[in-house]
Steps between C-alpha positions, in 0.01 A plus 500: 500500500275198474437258180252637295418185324608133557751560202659769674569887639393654213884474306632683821793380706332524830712706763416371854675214681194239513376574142892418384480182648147382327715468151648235378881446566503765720639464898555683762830639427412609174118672608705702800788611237205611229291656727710700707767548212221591218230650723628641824303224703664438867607117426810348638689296264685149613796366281838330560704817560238655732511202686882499599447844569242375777691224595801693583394774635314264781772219467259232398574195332183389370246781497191366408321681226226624721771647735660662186165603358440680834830682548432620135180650593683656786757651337277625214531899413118540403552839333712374249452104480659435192803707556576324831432107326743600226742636755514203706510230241812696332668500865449138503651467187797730515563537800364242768628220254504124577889437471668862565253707655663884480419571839727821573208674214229381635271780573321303781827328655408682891167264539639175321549228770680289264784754309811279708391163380263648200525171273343271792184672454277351344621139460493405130197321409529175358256435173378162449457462166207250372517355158197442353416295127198647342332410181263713281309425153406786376226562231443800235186586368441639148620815500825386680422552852573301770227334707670638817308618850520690837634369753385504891633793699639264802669269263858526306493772289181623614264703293722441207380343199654237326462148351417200761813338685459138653806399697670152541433292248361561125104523533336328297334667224278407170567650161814516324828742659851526408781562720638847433774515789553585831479843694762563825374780781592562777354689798639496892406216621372303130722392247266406224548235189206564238406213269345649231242344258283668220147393339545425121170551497278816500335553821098559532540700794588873464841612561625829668748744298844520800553856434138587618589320829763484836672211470780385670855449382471154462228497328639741258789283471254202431305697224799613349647215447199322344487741244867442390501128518150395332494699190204299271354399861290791584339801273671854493422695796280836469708684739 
């Protein structure tokens, strides 16, 4: 299926691989679990438990994820694609487990390199977690919607829309804003601390109503919590 429009497919999900991928928030893992899942198509998924499985069964420590990716597409049962993903993630997580791996059930035991020494494989990965101090004022227009935008695809939370971050220090901004609190995420390899500030005065630019858009948790979190904390700040939202 390809985009109809530049808003869109048309209020379809798409079902192949590649149009998946071309929405926002979407990545590989989740495209190859909707489309061969949902609609049948022959794509490999790649996730934590399917990668011990890999790692084991060749005795690697540190597959790399093209290596995994490949011995995914390998293994793949193309008649029924979705069957075999959901079968292999569930014997990565009940069976092939990180800690006490239960390999006397393991239907696959005869061609796994690694079953003596299973918990070698792979080596545990060690996340490096950045923290990161971002600021955002945020303005409402009058209908109580927040100015907010899209965000580039190759960027953090890409696609997404949501109010403009700046990182590092406050930016400096004209017009009058009131602190409203602070917003904690966290993601792999981001721990995020969200200054946030709110326009006491209505904004001339038009806003966008949240519910008509994808926006990320964060950003949800950020909305939200303007709402509760400036009451008298910003008119009632038409959602």
């Amino acid at each position: 299926m390809r985009p109809s429009s530049k808003e869109g497919f048309d209020g379809s999900l798409p079902s192949s691989h590649d149009a998946l991928l071309s929405l926002p928030g979407i990545g590989p893992y989740t495209a190859a679990a909707v489309s061969s899942i949902a609609f049948g198509q022959a794509s490999a998924c790649v996730d934590g438990n399917i990668r011990r499985v890999m790692a084991r069964q060749h005795r690697m420590t540190e597959p790399s994820n093209k290596e995994v990716q490949s011995w995914a597409d390998e293994q793949l049962v193309r008649q029924r694609p979705g069957d075999w993903n959901q079968a292999l993630m569930e014997l990565g997580a009940t069976i092939c487990t990180p800690k006490k791996p239960q390999c006397h059930l393991c239907p696959v035991k005869s061609s796994c390199l690694g079953r003596e020494t299973a918990t070698n494989y792979p080596k545990a990965k060690k996340t490096k977690v950045k923290e990161i101090t971002l600021w955002t004022c945020v303005e409402f227009d009058d209908a109580g919607n927040p100015v907010i935008h899209q965000r580039k695809q190759n960027g953090l939370f890409g696609g997404l829309w949501g109010p403009q971050l700046y990182e590092g220090k406050k930016p400096d901004k004209t017009g009058d804003y009131v602190f409203v609190g602070i917003v904690s995420h966290k993601l792999s390899h981001r721990a995020m601390t969200v200054h946030v500030f709110v326009s006491t005065q209505q904004s001339r630019k038009r806003g966008r109503n949240p519910s008509d858009l994808a926006l990320s948790v964060l950003d949800k979190k950020i909305i939200g919590l303007i709402r509760e904390s400036s009451d008298g700040y910003i008119p009632d939202a038409k959602s």
